[in-house]
C-alpha positions in Angstrom: 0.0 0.0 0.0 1.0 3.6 -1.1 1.1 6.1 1.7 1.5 10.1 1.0 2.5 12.4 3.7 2.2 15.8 3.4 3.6 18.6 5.8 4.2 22.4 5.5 1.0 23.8 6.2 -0.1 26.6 8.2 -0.5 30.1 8.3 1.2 32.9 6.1 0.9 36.5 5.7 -0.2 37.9 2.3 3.2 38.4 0.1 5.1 35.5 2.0 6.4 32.5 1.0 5.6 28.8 2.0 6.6 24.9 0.9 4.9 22.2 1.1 6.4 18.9 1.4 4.7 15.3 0.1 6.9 12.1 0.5 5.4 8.6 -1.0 6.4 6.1 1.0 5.5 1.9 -0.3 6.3 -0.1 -3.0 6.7 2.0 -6.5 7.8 0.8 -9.3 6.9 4.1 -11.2 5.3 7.2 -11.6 3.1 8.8 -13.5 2.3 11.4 -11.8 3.1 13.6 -8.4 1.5 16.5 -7.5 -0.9 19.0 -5.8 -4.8 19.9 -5.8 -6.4 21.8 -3.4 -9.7 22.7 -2.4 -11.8 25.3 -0.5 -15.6 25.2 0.9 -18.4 24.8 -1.2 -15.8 24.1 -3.9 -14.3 20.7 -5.9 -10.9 20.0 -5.5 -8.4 21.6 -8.2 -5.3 20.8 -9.7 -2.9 23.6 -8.4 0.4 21.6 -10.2 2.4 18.9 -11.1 4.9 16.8 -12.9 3.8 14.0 -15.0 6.1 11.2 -16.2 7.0 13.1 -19.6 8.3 16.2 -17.9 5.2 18.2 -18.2 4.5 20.6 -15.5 1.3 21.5 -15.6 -0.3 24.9 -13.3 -3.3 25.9 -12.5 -3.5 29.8 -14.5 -3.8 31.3 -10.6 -0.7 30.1 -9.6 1.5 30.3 -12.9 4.6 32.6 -12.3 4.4 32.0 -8.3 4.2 28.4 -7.6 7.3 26.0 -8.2 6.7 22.2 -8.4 9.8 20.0 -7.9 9.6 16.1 -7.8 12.6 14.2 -6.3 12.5 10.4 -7.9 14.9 8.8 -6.4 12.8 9.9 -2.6 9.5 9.9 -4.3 9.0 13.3 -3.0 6.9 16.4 -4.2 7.5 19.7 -3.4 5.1 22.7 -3.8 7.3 26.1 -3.3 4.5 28.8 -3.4 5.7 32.1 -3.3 3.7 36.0 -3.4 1.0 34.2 -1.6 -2.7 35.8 -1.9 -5.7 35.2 0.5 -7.2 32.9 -2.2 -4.8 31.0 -2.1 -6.1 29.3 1.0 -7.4 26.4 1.1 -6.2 22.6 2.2 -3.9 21.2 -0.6 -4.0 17.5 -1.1 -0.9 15.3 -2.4 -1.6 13.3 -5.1 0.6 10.7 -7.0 -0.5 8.2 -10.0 2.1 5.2 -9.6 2.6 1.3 -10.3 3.5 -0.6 -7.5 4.5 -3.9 -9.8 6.0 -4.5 -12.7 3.0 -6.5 -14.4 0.5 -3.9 -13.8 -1.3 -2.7 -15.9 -2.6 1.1 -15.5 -1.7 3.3 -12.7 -3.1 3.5 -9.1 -4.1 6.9 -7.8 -3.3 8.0 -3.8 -4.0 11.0 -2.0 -2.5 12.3 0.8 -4.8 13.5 4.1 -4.7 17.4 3.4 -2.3 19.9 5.1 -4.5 23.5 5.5 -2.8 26.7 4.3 -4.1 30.1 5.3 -3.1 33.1 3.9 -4.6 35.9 6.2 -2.5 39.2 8.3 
């Protein structure tokens, strides 16, 4: 079983920065996917970004030019470096990673991690 930790969360002021921190941990064989969504109340989860297997990054058009996603491969980590951070931008962000975890499988397995809350407010 694939387990996704997340930590970083908290509260930041409006203009600061913050990272967020997601390590798989499990059997993985590969990866087709790591990355972040996030949701607030009364709304569905979005993707905020991510790296697929190709190299893509892809962003959410909120966060493009402030967020930085970074996977680690070798650690099976994720990192989500947000920077000029706006009150919108709270919400509770949610690991997500798309993996094998054997050889002879065929599609990919999708995991989420528990939620860390971000709050931007002064």
């Amino acid at each position: 079983q694939v387990q996704l930790v997340e930590s970083g969360g908290g509260l930041v002021r409006p203009g600061g920065s913050h990272n967020l921190s997601c390590a798989a941990s499990g059997v993985i064989t590969s990866i087709n996917f790591m990355g972040w969504y996030r949701r607030t109340p009364g709304n569905p989860r979005e993707l905020v970004a991510g790296v697929r297997s190709d190299g893509t990054t892809p962003y959410a058009d909120s966060v493009k030019g402030r967020f930085t996603v970074s996977i680690d491969n070798a650690e099976n980590t994720v990192d989500l470096q947000m920077n000029s951070l706006k009150s919108e931008d709270t919400a509770v962000y949610y690991c997500n990673a798309e993996v094998r975890t054997s050889d002879y499988a065929f599609g990919w397995d999708d995991y989420w991690g528990q939620g860390t809350q971000v709050t931007v407010s002064s």
